[in-house]
C-alpha positions in Angstrom: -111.8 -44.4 -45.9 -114.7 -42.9 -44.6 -116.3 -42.1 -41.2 -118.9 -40.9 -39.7 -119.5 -38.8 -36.7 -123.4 -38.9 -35.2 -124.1 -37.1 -32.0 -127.2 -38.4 -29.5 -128.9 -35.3 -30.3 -129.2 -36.6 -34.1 -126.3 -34.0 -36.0 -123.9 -35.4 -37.9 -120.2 -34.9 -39.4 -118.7 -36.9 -42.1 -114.8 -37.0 -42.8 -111.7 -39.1 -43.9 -110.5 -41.9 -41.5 -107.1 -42.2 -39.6 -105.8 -44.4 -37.0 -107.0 -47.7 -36.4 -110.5 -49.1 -38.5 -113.8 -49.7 -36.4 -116.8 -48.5 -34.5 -116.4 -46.6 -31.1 -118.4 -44.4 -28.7 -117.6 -42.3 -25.7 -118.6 -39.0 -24.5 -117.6 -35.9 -26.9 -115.7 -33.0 -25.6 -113.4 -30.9 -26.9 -109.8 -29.4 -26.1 -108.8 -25.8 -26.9 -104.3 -26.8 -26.7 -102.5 -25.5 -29.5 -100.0 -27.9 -28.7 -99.4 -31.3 -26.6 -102.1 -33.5 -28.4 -99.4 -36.3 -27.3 -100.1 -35.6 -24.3 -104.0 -35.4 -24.3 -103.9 -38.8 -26.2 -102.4 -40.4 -23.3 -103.8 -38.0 -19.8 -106.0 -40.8 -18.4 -108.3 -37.9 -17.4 -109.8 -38.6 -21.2 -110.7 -41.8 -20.6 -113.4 -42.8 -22.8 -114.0 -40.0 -24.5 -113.7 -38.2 -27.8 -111.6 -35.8 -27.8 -112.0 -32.7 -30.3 -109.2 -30.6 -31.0 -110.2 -27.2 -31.9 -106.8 -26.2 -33.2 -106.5 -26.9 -36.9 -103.2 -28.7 -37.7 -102.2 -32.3 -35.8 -99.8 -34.7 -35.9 -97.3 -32.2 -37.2 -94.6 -33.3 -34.9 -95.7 -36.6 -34.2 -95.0 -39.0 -31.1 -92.1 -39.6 -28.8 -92.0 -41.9 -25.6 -90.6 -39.2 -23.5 -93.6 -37.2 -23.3 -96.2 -39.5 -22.7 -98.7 -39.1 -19.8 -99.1 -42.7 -19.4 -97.9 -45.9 -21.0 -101.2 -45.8 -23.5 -103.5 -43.6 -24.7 -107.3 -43.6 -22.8 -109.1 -41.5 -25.3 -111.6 -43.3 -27.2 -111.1 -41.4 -30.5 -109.6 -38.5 -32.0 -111.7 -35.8 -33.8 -109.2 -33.3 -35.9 -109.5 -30.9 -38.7 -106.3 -31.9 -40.6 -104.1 -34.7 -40.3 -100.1 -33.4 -40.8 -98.7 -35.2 -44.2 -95.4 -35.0 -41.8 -93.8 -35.6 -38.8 -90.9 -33.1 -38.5 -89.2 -32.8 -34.9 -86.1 -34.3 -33.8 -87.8 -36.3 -31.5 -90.0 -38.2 -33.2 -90.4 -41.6 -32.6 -93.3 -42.3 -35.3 -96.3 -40.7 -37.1 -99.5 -40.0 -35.1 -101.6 -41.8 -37.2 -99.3 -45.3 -36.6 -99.4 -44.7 -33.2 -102.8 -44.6 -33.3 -103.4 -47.4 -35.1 -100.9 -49.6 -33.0 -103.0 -49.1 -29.8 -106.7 -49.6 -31.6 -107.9 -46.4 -31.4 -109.8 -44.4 -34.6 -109.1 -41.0 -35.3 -111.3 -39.5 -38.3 -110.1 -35.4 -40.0 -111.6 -33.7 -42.5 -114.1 -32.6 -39.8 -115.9 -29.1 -39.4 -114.3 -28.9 -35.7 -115.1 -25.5 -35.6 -119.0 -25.8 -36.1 -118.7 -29.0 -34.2 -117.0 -27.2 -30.8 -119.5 -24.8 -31.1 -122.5 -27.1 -30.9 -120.7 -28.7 -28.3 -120.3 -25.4 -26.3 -124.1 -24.5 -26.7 -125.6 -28.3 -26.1 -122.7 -29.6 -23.8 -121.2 -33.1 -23.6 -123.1 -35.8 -25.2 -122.6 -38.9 -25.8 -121.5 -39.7 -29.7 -120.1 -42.9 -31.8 -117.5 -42.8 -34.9 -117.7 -45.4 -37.4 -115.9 -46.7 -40.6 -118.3 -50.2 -40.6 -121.9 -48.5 -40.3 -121.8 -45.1 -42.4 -125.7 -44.9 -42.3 -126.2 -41.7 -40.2 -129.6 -42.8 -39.0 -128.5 -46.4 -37.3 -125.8 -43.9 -36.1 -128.0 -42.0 -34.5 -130.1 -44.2 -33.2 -126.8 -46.4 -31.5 -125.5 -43.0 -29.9 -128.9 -42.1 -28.2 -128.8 -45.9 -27.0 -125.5 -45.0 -24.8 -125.3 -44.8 -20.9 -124.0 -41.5 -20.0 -120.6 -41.2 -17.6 -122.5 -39.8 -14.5 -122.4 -42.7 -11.6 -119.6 -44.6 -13.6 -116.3 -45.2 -11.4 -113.8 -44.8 -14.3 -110.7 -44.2 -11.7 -110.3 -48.4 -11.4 -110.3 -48.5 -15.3 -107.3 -45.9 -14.9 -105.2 -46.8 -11.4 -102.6 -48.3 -10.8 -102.7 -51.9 -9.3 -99.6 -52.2 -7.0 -97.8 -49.1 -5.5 -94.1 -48.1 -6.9 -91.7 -45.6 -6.7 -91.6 -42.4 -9.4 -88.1 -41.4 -10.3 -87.9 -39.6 -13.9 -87.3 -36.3 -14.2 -88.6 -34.0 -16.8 -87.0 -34.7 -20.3 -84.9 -31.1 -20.6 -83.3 -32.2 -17.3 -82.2 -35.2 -18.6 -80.8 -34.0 -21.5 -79.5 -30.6 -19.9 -78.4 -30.0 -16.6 -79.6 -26.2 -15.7 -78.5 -24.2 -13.3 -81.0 -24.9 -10.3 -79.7 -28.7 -10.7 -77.3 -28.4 -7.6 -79.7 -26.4 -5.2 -82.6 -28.8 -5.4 -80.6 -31.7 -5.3 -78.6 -29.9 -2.2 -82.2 -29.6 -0.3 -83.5 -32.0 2.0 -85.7 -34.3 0.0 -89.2 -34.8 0.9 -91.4 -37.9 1.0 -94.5 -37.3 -1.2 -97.3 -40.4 -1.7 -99.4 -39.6 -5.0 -103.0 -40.9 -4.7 -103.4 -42.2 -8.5 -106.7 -41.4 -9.5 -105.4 -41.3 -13.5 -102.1 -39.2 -12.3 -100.2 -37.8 -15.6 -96.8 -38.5 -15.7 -95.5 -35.0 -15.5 -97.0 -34.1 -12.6 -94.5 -36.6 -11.3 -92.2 -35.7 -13.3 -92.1 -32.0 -11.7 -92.7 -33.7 -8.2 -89.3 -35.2 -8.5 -87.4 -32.2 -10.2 -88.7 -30.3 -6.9 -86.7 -32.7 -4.7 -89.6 -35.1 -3.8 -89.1 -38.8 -3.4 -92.5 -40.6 -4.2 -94.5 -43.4 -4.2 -97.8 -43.7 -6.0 -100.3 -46.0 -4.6 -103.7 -47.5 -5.9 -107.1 -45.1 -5.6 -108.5 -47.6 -3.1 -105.6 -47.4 -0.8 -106.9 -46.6 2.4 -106.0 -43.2 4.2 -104.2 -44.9 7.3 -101.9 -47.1 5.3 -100.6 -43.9 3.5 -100.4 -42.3 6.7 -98.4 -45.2 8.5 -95.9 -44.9 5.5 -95.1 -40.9 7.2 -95.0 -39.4 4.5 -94.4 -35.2 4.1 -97.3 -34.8 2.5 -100.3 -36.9 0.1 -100.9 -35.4 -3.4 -104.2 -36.4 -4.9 -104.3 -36.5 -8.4 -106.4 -35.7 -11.5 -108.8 -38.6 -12.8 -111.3 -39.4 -15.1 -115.9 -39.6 -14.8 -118.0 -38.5 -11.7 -116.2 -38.0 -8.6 -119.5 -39.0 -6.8 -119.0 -42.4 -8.4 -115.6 -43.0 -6.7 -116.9 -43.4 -2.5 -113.6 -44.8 -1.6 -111.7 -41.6 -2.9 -113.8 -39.2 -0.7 -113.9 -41.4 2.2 -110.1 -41.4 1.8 -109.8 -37.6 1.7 -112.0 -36.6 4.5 -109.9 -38.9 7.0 -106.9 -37.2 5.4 -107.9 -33.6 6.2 -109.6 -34.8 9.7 
C-alpha cells in the first residue's frame, strides 16, 4: 500500500507501507545505528517521533523479547530504506513488520532516506505526518505545518513509571553464559542504586545489575528526600524523552540531590 511522507517545510517522500495502516505525526529525526533498530523501536527516549534510519537494510534479524528497551515501542513511526524479506537469527521471536503492526505503529520503506537525512541535517527537526488514508501531498502539508512542536511538552509522564519496583535481569549473554567475571562481581559487596526513570532503557539496568547493584526505579516525580530516606549508594538519573525545561519537577529534584 502506499504512503506518504510530508514534512512542515512542504517536501515530500512517497514509498511502500509496512506495519500497522493509518495516519500519524511526530517530530522527524533520524538515527545513524547500523544495528539495534529493536532497540530504538522500544528506547522511550523516541517517544513521539519518527524515527529515520539511515542504514539501508532493516528487519533483517527481526524481534526478540530479550532485547527490548521497554515493554512497547514509543516511536511514532518508522522511516526505512528497505524492509528485510526475512528474519534470520536464532533468536527471533517474529518479523518486524508484525511486531509493528501488533502495537499500532506505521512504518513506510521504499524511502530516499539518504536525501531525506540530509535535508533533515541542513533544516533540522520538524515536525512531519505519514499517511496511508490521505495520499494528497498538499492536505499533507498543510496538516504537518498545523502541528505543535515538542518544546514546553513534559513527555517524561507519558514515559515513567507509575509505582517504584525492583530491577533484577541481567544482560541476556549472562543468562545464557556464565563468563568468567561472574564469581568476582557477585563476590563484591553489592550496592544500593535508585534509578530516577525519566524513560530509563532497559539495559542500562540491565548493566547496573551485572555490576553488582541492587536497584529500585522510582517515578520522575518522586521527590528528592524520599529517595534519599531510602539510603541508597547512589541515584542514577536516566535518559528521557522532549524539553527538559518542560519537566520542573526533574530539575527541582536534581538540584536538592547535588545540594
Amino acid at each position: 500500500m502506499k504512503a506518504v511522507l510530508a514534512l512542515a517545510d512542504g517536501r515530500i517522500f512517497e514509498g511502500t507501507s509496512f506495519g500497522a495502516q493509518g495516519e500519524v505525526t511526530g517530530e522527524i529525526i533520524f538515527n545513524t545505528s547500523m544495528t539495534g533498530y529493536q532497540e530504538v523501536i522500544t528506547d522511550p527516549s523516541y517517544y513521539g517521533q519518527m524515527i529515520v534510519m539511515t542504514y539501508p537494510l532493516i528487519g533483517n534479524y527481526g524481534v526478540n523479547p530479550e532485547d527490548f528497551e521497554s515493554d512497547r515501542p514509543h516511536l511514532s513511526s518508522l522511516i526505512i530504506k528497505e524492509l528485510s524479506s526475512i528474519s534470520s537469527n536464532w533468536r527471533s521471536h517474529d518479523t518486524l513488520h508484525n511486531f509493528l503492526t501488533n502495537h499500532g505503529i506505521p512504518g513506510v520503506h521504499g524511502i530516499d532516506t539518504r536525501a531525506l537525512t540530509r535535508h533533515i541535517r541542513n533544516t533540522g527537526a520538524q515536525q512531519a505526518i505519514l499517511s496511508t488514508l490521505d495520499t494528497n501531498p498538499e492536505s499533507l502539508v498543510q496538516k504537518a505545518k498545523k502541528l505543535p512542536c515538542l518544546t514546553g511538552r513534559d513527555l517524561v509522564k507519558e514515559v515513567t513509571c507509575k509505582e517504584p519496583y525492583e530491577w533484577h535481569e541481567e544482560k541476556w549473554e549472562k543468562k545464557h553464559k556464565r563468563n568468567s567475571d561472574q564469581k568476582s562481581v557477585n563476590s563484591k559487596k553489592l550496592n544500593f542504586i535508585v534509578a530516577y526513570d525519566f524513560g530509563i532503557k532497559r539495559n542500562i539496568l540491565r548493566m547496573l545489575k551485572q555490576s553488582g547493584c541492587n536497584i529500585k526505579v522510582v517515578p520522575a516525580a518522586m521527590p528528592a528526600d524520599e529517595v534519599l530516606a531510602m539510603r541508597p549508594n547512589g541515584v542514577f538519573l536516566s535518559n528521557g524523552p522532549g524539553d527538559p525545561t518542560a519537566v520542573p519537577y526533574a530539575l527541582k529534584n536534581v538540584k536538592y540531590l547535588i545540594g
